[in-house]
DOMAR-428302 format. One record per residue (C-alpha): residue number from 1; residue in one letter; x, y, z. Coordinates in Angstrom, 2 decimals, always signed. Each point is the difference from the previous one (the first is absolute). Layout:
BEGIN
[seti NUM; A; [X; Y; Z]]
...
# end
This chain:
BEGIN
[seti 1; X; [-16.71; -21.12; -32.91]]
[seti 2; X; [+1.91; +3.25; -1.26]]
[seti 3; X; [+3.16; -2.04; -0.45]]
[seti 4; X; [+2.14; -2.95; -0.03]]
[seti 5; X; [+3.08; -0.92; +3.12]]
[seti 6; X; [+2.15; -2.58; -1.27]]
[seti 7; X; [+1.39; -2.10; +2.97]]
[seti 8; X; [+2.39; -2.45; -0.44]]
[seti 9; X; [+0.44; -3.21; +2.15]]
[seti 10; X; [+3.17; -1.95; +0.45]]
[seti 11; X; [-0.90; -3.29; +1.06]]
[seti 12; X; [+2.03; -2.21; +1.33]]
[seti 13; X; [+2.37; -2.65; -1.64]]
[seti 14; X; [-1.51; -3.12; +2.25]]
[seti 15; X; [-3.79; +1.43; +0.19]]
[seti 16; X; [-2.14; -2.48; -2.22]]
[seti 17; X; [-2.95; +2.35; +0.08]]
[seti 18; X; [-1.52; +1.25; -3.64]]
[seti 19; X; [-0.17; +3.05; -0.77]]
[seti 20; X; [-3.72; +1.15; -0.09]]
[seti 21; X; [+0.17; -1.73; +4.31]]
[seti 22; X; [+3.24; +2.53; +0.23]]
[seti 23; X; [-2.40; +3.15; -1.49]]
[seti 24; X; [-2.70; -1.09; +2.33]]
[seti 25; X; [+2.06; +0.01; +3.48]]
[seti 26; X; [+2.17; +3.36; -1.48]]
[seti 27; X; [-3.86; +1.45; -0.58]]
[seti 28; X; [-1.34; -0.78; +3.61]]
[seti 29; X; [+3.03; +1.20; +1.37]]
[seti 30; X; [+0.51; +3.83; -1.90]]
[seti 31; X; [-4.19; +0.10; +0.79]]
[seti 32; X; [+1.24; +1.21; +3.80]]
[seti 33; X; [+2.02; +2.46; -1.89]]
[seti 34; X; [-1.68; +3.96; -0.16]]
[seti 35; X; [+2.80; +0.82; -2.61]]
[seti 36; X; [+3.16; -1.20; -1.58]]
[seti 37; X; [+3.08; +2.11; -0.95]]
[seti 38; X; [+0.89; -1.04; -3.39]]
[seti 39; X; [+4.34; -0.62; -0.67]]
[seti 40; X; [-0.32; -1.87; +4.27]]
[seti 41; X; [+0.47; -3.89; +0.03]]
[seti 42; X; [-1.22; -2.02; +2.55]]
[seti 43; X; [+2.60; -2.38; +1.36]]
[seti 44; X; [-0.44; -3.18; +1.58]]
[seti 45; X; [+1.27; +0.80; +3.19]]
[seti 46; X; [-2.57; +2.58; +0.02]]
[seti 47; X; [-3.41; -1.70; -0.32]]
[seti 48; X; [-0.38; -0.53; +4.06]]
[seti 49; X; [-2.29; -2.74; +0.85]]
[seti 50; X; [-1.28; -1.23; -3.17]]
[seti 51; X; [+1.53; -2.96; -0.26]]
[seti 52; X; [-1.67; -1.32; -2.92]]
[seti 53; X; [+2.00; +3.25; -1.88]]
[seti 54; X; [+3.14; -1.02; +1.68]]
[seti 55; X; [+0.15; -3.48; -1.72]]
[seti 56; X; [-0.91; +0.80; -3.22]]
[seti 57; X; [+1.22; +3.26; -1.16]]
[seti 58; X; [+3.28; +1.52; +0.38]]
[seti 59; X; [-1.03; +3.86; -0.73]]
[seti 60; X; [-3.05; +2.38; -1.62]]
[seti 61; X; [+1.16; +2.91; -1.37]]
[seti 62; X; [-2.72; +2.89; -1.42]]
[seti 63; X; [+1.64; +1.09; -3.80]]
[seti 64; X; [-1.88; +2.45; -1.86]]
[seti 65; X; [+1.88; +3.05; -1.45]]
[seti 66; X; [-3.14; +1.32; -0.92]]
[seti 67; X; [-0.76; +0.74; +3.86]]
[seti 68; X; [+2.66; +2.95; +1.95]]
[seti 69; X; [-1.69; -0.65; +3.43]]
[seti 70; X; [-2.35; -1.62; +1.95]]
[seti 71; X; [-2.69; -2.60; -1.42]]
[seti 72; X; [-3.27; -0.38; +1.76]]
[seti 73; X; [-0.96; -3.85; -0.12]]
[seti 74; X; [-3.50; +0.94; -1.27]]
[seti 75; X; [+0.92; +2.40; -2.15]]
[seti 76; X; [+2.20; -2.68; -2.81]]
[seti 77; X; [-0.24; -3.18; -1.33]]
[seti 78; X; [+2.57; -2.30; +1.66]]
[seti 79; X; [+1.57; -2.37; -3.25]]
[seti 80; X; [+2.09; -2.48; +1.60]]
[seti 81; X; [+3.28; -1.61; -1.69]]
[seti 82; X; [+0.85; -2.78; +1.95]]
[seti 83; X; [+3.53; -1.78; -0.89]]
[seti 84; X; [+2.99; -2.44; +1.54]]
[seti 85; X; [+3.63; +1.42; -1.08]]
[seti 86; X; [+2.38; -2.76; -2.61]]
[seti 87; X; [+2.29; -1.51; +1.80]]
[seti 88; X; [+2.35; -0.44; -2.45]]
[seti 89; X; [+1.77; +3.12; -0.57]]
[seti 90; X; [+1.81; +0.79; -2.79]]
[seti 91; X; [+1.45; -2.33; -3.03]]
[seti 92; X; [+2.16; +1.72; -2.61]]
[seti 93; X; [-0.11; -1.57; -3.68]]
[seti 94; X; [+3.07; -0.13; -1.61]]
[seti 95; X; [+1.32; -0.53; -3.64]]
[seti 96; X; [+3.51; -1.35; -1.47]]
[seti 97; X; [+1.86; +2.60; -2.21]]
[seti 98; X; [+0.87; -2.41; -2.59]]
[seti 99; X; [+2.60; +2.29; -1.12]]
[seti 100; X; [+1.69; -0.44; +2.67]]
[seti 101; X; [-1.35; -2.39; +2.29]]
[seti 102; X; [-0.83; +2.38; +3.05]]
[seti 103; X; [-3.44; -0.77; +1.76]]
[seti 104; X; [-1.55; +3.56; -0.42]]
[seti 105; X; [-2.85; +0.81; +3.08]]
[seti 106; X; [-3.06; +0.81; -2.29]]
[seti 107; X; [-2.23; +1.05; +2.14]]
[seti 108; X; [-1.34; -0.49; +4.01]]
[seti 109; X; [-3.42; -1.39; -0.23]]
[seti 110; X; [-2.22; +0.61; +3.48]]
[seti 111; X; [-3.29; -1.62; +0.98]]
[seti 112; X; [-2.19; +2.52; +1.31]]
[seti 113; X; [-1.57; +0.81; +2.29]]
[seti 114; X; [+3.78; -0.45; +1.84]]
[seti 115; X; [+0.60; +1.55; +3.51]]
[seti 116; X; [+3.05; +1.32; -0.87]]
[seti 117; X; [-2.29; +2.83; -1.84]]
[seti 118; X; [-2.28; -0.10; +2.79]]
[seti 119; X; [-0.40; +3.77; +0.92]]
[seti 120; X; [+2.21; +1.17; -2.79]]
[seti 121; X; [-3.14; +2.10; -1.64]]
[seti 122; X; [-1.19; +1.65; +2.89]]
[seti 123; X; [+3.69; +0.68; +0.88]]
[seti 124; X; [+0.32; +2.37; -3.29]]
[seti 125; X; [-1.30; +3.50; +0.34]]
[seti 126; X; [-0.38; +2.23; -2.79]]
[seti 127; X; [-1.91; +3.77; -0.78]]
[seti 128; X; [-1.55; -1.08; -3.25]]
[seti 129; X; [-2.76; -2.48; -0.30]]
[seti 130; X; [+2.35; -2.58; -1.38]]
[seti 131; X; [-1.30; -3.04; +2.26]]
[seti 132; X; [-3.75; +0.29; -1.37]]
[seti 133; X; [+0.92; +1.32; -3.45]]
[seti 134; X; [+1.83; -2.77; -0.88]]
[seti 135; X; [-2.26; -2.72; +1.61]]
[seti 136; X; [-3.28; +1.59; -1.74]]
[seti 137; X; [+2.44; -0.27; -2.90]]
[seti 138; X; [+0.27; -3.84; +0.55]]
[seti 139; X; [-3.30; -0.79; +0.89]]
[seti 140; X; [-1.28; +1.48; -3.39]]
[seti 141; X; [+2.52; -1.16; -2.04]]
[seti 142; X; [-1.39; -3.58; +1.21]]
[seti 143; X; [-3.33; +1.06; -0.40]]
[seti 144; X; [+0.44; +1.07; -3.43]]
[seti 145; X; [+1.45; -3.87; -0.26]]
[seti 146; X; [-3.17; -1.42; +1.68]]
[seti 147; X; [-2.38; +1.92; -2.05]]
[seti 148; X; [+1.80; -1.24; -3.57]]
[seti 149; X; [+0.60; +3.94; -0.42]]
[seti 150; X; [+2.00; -0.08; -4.31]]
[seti 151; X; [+3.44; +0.77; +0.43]]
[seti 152; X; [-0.04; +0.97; -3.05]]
[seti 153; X; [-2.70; +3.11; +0.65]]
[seti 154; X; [+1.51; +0.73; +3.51]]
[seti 155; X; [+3.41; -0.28; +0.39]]
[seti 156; X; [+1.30; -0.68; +3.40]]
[seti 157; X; [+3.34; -2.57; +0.79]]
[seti 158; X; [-0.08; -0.39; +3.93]]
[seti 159; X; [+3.46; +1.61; +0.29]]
[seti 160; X; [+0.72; +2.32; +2.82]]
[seti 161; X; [+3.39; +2.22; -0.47]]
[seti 162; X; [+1.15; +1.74; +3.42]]
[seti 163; X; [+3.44; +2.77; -0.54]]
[seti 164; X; [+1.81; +1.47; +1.91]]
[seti 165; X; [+2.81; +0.44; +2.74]]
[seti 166; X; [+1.55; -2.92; +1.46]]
[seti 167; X; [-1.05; -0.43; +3.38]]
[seti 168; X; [-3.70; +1.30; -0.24]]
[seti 169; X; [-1.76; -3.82; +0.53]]
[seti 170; X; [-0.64; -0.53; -3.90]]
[seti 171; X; [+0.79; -4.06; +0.40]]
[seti 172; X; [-1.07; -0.03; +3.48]]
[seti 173; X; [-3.59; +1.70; -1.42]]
[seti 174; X; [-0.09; -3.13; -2.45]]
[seti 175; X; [+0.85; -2.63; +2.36]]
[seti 176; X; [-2.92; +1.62; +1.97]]
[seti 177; X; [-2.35; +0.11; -2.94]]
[seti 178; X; [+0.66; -3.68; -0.96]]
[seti 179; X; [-0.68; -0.97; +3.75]]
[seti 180; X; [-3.36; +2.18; +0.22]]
[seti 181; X; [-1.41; -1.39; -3.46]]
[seti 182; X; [+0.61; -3.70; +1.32]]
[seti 183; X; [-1.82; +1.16; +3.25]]
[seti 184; X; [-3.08; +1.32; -1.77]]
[seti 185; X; [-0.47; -1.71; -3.13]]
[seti 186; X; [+0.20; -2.96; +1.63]]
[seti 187; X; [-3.28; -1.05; -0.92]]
[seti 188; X; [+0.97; +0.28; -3.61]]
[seti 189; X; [+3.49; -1.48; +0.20]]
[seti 190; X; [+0.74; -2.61; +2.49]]
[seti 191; X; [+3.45; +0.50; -0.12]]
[seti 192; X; [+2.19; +2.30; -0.86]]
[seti 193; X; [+3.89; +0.57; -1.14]]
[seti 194; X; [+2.43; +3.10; -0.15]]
[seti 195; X; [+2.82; -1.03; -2.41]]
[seti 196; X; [+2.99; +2.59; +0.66]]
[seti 197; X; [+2.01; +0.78; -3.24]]
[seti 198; X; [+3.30; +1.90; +0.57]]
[seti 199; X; [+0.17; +1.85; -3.23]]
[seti 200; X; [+3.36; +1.93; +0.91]]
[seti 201; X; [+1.57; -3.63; +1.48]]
[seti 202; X; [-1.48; -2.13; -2.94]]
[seti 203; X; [+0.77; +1.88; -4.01]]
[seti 204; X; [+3.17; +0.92; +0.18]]
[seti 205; X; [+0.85; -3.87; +0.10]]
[seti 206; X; [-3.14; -0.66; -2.72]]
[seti 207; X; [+1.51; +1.73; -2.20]]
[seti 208; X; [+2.23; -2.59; -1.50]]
[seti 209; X; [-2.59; -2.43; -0.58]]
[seti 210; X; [-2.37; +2.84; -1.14]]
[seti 211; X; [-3.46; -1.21; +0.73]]
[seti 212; X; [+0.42; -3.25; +0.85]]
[seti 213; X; [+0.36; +0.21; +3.62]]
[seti 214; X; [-3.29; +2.48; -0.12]]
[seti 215; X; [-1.82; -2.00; -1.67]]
[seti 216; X; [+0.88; -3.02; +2.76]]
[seti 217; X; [-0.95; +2.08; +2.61]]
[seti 218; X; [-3.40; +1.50; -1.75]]
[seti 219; X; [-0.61; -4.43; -0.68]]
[seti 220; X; [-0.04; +0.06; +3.58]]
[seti 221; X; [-2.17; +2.53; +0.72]]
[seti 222; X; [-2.50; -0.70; -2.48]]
[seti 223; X; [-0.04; -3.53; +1.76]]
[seti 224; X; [-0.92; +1.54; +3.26]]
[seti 225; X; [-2.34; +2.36; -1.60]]
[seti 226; X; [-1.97; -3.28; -1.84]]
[seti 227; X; [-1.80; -0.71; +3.86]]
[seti 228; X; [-2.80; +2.68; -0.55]]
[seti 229; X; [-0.94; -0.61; +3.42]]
[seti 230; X; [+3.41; +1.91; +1.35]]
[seti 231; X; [+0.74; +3.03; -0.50]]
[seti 232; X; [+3.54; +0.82; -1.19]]
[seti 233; X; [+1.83; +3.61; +0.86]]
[seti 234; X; [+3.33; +0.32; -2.11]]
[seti 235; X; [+1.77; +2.93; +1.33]]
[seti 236; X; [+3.57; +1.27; -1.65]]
[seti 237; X; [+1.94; +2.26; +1.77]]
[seti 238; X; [+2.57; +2.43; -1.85]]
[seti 239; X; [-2.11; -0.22; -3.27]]
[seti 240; X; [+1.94; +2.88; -1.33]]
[seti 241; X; [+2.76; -2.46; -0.32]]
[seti 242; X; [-1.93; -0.86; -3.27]]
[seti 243; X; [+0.71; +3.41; -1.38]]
[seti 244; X; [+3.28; +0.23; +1.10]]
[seti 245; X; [+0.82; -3.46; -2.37]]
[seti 246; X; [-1.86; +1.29; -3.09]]
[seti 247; X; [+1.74; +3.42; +0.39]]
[seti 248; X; [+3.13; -1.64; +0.07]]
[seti 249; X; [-0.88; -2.24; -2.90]]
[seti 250; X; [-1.06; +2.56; -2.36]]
[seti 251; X; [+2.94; +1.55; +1.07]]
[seti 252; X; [+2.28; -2.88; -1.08]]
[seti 253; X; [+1.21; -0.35; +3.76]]
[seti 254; X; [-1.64; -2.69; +0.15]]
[seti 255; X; [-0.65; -3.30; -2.31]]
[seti 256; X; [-2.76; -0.33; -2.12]]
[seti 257; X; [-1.30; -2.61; +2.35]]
[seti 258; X; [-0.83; +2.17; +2.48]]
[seti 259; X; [-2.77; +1.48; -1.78]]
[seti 260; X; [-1.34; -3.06; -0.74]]
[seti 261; X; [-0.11; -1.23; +3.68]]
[seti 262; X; [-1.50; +3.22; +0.39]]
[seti 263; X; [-2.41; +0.11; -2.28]]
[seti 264; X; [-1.16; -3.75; +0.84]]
[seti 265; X; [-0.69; +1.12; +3.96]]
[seti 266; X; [-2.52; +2.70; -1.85]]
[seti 267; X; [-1.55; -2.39; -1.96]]
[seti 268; X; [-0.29; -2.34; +3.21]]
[seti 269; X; [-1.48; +2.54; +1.73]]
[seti 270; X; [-2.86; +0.10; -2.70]]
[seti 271; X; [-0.55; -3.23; +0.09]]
[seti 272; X; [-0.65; +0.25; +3.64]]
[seti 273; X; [-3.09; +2.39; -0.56]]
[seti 274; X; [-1.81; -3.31; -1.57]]
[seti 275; X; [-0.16; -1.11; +3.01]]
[seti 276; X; [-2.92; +1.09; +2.76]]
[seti 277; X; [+1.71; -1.53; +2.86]]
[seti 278; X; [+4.02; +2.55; -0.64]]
[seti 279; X; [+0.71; +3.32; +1.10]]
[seti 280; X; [+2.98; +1.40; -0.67]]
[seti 281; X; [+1.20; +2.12; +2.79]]
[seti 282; X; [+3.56; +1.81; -1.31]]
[seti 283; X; [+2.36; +2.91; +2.22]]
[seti 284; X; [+2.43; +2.22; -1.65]]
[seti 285; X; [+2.59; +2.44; +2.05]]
[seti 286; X; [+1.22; +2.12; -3.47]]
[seti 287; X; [-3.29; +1.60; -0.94]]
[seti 288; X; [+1.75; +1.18; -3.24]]
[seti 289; X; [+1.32; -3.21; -0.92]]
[seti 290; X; [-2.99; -1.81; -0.42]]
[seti 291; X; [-0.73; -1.74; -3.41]]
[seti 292; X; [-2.74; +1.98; -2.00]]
[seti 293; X; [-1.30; -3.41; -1.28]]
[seti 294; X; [-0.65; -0.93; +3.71]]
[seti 295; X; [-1.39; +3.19; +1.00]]
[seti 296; X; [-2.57; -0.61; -2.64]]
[seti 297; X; [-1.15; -3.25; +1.14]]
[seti 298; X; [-0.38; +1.10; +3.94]]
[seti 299; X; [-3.26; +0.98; +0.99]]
[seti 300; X; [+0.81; +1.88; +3.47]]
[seti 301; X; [+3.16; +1.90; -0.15]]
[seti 302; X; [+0.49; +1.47; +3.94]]
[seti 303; X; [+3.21; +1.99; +1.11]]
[seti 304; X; [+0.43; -1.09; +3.89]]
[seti 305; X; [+2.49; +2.44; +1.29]]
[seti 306; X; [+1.48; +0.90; +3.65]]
[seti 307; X; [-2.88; +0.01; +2.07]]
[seti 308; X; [-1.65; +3.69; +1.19]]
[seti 309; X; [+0.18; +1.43; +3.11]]
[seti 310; X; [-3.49; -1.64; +0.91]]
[seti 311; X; [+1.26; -3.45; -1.15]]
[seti 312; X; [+3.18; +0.05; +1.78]]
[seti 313; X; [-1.64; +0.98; +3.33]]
[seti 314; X; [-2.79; -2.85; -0.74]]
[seti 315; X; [+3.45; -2.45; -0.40]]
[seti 316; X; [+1.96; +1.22; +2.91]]
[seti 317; X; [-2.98; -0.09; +2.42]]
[seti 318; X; [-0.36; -3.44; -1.09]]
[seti 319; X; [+3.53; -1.07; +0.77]]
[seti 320; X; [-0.41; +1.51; +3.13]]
[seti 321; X; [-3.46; -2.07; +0.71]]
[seti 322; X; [+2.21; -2.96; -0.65]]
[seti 323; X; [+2.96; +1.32; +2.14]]
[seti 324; X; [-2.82; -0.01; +3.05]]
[seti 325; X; [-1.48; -3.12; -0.94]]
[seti 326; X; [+3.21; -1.72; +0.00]]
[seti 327; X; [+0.85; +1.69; +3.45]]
[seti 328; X; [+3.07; +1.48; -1.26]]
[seti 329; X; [-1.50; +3.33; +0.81]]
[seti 330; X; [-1.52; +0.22; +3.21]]
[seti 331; X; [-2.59; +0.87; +1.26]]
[seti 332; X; [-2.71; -0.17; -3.12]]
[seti 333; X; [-1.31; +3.31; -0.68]]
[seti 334; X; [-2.80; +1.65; -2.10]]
[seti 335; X; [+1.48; +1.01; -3.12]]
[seti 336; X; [-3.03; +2.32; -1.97]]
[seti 337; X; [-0.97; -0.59; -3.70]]
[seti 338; X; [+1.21; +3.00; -2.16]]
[seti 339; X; [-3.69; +0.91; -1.32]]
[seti 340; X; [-0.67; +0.35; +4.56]]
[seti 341; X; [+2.87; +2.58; +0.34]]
[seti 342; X; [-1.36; +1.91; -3.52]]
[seti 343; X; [-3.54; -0.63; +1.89]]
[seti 344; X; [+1.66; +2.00; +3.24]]
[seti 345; X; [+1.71; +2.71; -2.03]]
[seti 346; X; [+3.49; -2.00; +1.67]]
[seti 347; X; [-0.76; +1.45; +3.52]]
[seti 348; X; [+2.99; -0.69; +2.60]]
[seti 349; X; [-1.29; -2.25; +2.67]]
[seti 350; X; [+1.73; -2.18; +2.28]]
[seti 351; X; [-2.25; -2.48; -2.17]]
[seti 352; X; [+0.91; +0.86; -3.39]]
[seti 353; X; [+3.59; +0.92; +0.72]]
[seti 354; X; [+1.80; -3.26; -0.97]]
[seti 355; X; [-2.22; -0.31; -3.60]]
[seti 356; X; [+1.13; +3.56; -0.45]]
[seti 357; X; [+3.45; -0.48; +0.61]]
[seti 358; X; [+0.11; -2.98; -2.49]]
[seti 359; X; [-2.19; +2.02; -2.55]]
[seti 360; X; [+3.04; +2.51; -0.05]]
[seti 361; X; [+2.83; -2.87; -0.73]]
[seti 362; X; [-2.71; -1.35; -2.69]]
[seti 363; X; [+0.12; +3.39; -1.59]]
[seti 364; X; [+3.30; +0.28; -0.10]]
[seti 365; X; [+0.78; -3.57; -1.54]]
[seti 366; X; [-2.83; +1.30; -3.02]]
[seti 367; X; [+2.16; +2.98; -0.09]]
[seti 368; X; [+3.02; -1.96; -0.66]]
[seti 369; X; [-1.83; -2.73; -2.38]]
[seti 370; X; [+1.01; -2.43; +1.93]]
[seti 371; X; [-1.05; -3.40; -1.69]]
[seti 372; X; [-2.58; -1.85; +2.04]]
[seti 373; X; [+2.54; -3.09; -0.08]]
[seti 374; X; [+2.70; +2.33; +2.06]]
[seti 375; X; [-2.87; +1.65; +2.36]]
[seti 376; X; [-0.69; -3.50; +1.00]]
[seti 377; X; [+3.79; -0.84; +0.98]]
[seti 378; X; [-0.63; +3.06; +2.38]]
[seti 379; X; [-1.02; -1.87; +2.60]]
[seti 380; X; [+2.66; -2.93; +0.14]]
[seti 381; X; [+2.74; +3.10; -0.12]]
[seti 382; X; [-1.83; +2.08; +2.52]]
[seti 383; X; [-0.02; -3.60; +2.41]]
[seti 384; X; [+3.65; -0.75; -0.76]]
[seti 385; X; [+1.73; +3.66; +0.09]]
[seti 386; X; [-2.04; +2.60; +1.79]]
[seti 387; X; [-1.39; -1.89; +3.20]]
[seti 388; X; [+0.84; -2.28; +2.68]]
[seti 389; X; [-1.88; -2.12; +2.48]]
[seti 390; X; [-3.77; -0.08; -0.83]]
[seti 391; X; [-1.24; +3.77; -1.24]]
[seti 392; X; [-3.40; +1.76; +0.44]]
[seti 393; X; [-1.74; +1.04; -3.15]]
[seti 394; X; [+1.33; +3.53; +0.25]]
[seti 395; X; [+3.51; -1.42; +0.47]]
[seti 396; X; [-0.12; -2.33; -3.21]]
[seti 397; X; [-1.95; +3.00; -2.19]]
[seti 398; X; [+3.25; +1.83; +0.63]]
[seti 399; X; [+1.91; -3.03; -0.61]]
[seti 400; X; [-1.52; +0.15; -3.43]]
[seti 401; X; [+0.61; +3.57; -0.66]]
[seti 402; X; [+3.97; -0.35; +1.14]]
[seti 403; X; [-0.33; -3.27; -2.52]]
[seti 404; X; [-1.47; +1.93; -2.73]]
[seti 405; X; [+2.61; +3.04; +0.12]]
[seti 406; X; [+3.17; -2.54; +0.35]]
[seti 407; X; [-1.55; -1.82; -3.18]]
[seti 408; X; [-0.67; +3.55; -2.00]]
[seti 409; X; [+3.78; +0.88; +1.26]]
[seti 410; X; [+1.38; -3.25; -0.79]]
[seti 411; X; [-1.78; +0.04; -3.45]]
[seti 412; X; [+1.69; +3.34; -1.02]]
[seti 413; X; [+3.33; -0.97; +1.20]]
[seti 414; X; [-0.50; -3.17; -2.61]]
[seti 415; X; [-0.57; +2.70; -2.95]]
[seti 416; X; [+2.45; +2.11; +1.24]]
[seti 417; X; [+2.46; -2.86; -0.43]]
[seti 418; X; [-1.39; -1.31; -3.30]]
[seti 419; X; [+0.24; +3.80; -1.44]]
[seti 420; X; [+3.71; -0.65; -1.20]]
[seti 421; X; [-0.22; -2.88; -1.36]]
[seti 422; X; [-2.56; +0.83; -2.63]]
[seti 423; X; [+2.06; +3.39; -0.93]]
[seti 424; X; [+3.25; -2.82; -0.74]]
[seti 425; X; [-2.24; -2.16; -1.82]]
[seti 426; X; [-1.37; +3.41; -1.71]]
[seti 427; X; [+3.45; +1.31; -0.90]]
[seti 428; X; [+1.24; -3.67; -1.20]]
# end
């Protein structure tokens, strides 16, 4: 076998089947297969007659960044992760403020897998090789925990830091990672948990109580974390809000509580590395407001910014895949993969002519550095302002391009506006 295909299977809620009876019927099944596309899931609805399929699983979708086109069957090792969705959703801890009595949200706490991050990883499309990097990252770092590597000789804290723009899928990327670790380290950790801490939401309201609140919210994390059978993701968003509190402290705009509660989340965080079963996952949209101390103490420091011309075509031919799938676009049509244009040199043919068409509104969103959050509002403001009755493909790719130039135009007209207001504030 030259290499591995991960394939994850969904089963479904009411099937009582085990697992390893699951990987045996998914096996027989892909064995008709000649080759698999890797990033296609398998729904349901779309397993014909096999009815034993039908009852039991829900979809079977092929995963493995490592592969950019088609798998032959014989040519990879098939590793199976087979695994129901919580039906729980999400629970969100909170803490009383004894200052002043307010119940403070402390953090949303998810059992994973959850299908409301069902697709969210394949969903995210970026240039760099920041899907593998960072789950070769993981996999070592629990590796290193497995073998009994001394921290003390080799240093490494299972914190991931992701900067930059808002907009550019940093959380989302997280929520994803959380999700795909539960998936396959499943064998490892039976269960799973991404606890959700609000930095920017949270400190300024610790602050009073200095690090009493953090260190009731750390108690119950470190409770959670005890269960080495479940592995625990902590992710906090905003972390430059940390910064931001011992800048101001230092700076005597702020009381000399605030560094404390600062410096006690730090010193939580440590504490954290004791355990095999934590990974910190952390975002931050002011690169040059993040702490120096935390800097240190992250082990994979990634800038995700607007995506590339080659990412945003890879995200808008997606939305337009679901567009067709959903039957608001009609009727479905091929749409090529970029590296098939590059392959043709982007000849015009009456074949090519729509993924060529949407390759030129892709370039010009890059162009614009468009966050990937707005590019994938596109479509909704494409549906809602620039087309009536049901649209070909053609018709809704220059739906997108009328919505992309009315959100560049509108965008300008908001600086435009804002422009005086900062020259007041500037001569005040």
């Amino acid at each position: 076998m030259s290499s591995s295909l991960h394939v994850e299977v969904v089963q479904k809620r009411e099937s009582q089947a085990n697992k390893d009876s699951i990987k045996d019927i998914v096996h027989s099944y892909l064995a008709n297969f000649v080759s698999v596309t890797p990033g296609v899931t398998i729904k349901n609805n779309e397993l014909e007659d096999n009815l034993v399929l039908k009852d039991h699983i829900e979809c079977i979708t092929f995963c493995d960044e490592e592969h950019d086109s088609e798998v032959a069957i014989t040519e990879c090792e098939l590793v199976y992760h087979v695994f129901k969705f919580d039906i729980f959703g999400v629970e969100t801890d909170t803490m009383t403020d004894i200052a002043s009595g307010e119940e403070i949200a402390a953090a949303d706490i998810w059992a994973l897998p959850t299908e409301e991050f069902h697709g969210l990883w394949e969903s995210l499309v970026y240039d760099s090789k920041l899907k593998e990097d960072t789950l070769r990252f993981v996999e070592t770092a629990f590796e290193f925990a497995d073998r009994h590597v001394d921290p003390n000789v080799i240093s490494w804290n299972r914190v991931v830091l992701l900067h930059g723009p808002p907009g550019t899928g940093k959380t989302s990327f997280c929520r994803a990672l959380a999700q795909k670790l539960a998936i396959r380290l499943n064998n490892k950790f039976p269960r799973a948990r991404l606890l959700e801490i609000n930095a920017h939401g949270l400190f300024s309201k610790w602050f009073s109580e200095s690090g009493k609140l953090v260190a009731k919210l750390f108690d119950r994390i470190r409770e959670i974390v005890e269960d080495r059978n479940l592995l625990a993701c902590v992710l906090v968003d905003e972390v430059e809000s940390l910064t931001h509190a011992r800048r101001a402290a230092l700076s005597g705009l702020e009381p000399s509580d605030s560094i404390r509660a600062v410096n006690a989340i730090l010193t939580q965080l440590d504490r954290l590395k004791r355990h095999p079963n934590a990974l910190v996952l952390t975002t931050s949209n002011v690169t040059g407001a993040i702490d120096v101390a935390f800097i240190d103490r992250a082990d994979i420091k990634r800038r995700v910014g607007p995506p590339s011309e080659r990412a945003a075509y890879e995200i808008l031919r997606g939305c337009c895949g679901e567009m067709m799938a959903r039957g608001v676009v009609a009727p479905r049509e091929q749409l090529f993969a970029l590296r098939i244009l590059e392959a043709s040199r982007f000849a015009d043919t009456e074949g090519s002519r729509a993924s060529l068409r949407l390759w030129t509104v892709a370039r010009e969103a890059a162009a614009a550095q468009m966050s990937g959050r707005a590019m994938r509002r596109l479509p909704f403001l494409a549906r809602a302002l620039h087309t009536r009755g049901e649209p070909t493909l053609p018709q809704f790719i220059d739906a997108l391009q009328a919505a992309l130039r009315q959100q560049l135009n509108d965008a300008k007209d908001l600086e435009d506006d804002s422009l005086p207001l900062q020259c007041n504030k500037l001569k005040q």
